[in-house]
C-alpha positions as CSV (number, residue, x, y, z in Angstrom):
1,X,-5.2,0.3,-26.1
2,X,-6.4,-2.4,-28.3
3,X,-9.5,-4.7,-27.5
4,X,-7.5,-7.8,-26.5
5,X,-8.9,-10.4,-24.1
6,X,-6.1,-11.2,-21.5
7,X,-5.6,-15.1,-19.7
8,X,-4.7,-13.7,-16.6
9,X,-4.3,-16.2,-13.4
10,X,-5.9,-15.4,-10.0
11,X,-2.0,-14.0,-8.9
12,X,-2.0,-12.2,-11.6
13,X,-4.9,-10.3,-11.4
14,X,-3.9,-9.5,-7.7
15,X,-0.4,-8.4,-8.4
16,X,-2.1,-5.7,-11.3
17,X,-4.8,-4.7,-8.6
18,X,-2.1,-4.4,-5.9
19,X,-0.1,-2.4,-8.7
20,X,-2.8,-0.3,-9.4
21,X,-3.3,0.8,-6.1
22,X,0.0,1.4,-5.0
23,X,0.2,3.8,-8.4
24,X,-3.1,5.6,-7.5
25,X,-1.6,6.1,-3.8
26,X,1.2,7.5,-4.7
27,X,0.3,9.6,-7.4
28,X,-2.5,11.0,-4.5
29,X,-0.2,11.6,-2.0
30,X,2.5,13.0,-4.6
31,X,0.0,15.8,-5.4
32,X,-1.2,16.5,-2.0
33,X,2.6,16.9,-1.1
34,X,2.9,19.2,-4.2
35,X,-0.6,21.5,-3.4
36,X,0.2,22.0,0.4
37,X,4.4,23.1,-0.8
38,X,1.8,25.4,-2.8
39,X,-0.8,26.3,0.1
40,X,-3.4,25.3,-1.9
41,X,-4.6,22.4,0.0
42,X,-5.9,23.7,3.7
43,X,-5.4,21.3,6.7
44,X,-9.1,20.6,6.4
45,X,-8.8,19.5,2.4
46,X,-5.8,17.3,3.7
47,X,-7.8,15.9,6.4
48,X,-10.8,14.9,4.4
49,X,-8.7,13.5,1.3
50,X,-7.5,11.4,4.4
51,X,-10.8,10.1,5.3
52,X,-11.7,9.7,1.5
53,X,-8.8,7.3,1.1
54,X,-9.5,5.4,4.5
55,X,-13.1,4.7,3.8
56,X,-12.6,2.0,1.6
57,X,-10.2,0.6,4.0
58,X,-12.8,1.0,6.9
59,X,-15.2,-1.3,5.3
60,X,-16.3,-4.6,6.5
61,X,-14.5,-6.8,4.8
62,X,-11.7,-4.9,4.5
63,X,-11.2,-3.8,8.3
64,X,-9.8,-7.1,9.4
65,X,-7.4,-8.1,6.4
66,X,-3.9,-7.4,8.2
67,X,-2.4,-6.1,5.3
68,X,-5.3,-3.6,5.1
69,X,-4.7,-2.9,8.4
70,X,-0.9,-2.3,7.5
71,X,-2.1,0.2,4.3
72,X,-4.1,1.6,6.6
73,X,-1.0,2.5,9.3
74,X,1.1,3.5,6.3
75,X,-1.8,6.7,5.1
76,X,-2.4,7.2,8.7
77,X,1.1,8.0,9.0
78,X,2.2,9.6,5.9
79,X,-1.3,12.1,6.4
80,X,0.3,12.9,9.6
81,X,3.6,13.8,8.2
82,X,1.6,15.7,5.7
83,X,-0.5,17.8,8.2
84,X,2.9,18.9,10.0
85,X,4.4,20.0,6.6
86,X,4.0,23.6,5.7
């Protein structure tokens, strides 16, 4: 990727970042999907890749934004689904 400086508005920025993160969490979950098919992710490894993820979530700041809150539902639940799938 070339040096390049980009004009970027305030929306902007927050539609890459939101972007971003929905590309990182699905690419997450997609290989924790893939290693427990596999057994190679225990319940335990499932369970703290859970709290990993939710910790950023959990922080002040963050803990009373209502669409953090609503990301937050959505690993909560997905994790779960996870933990039952062997």
């Amino acid at each position: 990727m070339a040096d390049q400086e980009h004009d970027l508005t305030a929306q902007q920025m927050l539609e890459a970042q939101q972007a971003l993160d929905v590309a990182a969490f699905n690419g997450i979950l997609s290989l924790a999907i893939v290693l427990r098919k596999r057994s190679l992710l225990s319940d335990l490894e499932t369970r703290n890749l859970h709290d990993i993820m939710s910790k950023p979530l959990s922080l002040e700041g963050n803990a009373n934004n209502p669409v953090v809150q609503d990301a937050q539902q959505n690993l909560d639940h997905l994790f779960a689904l996870l933990l039952k799938r062997r």
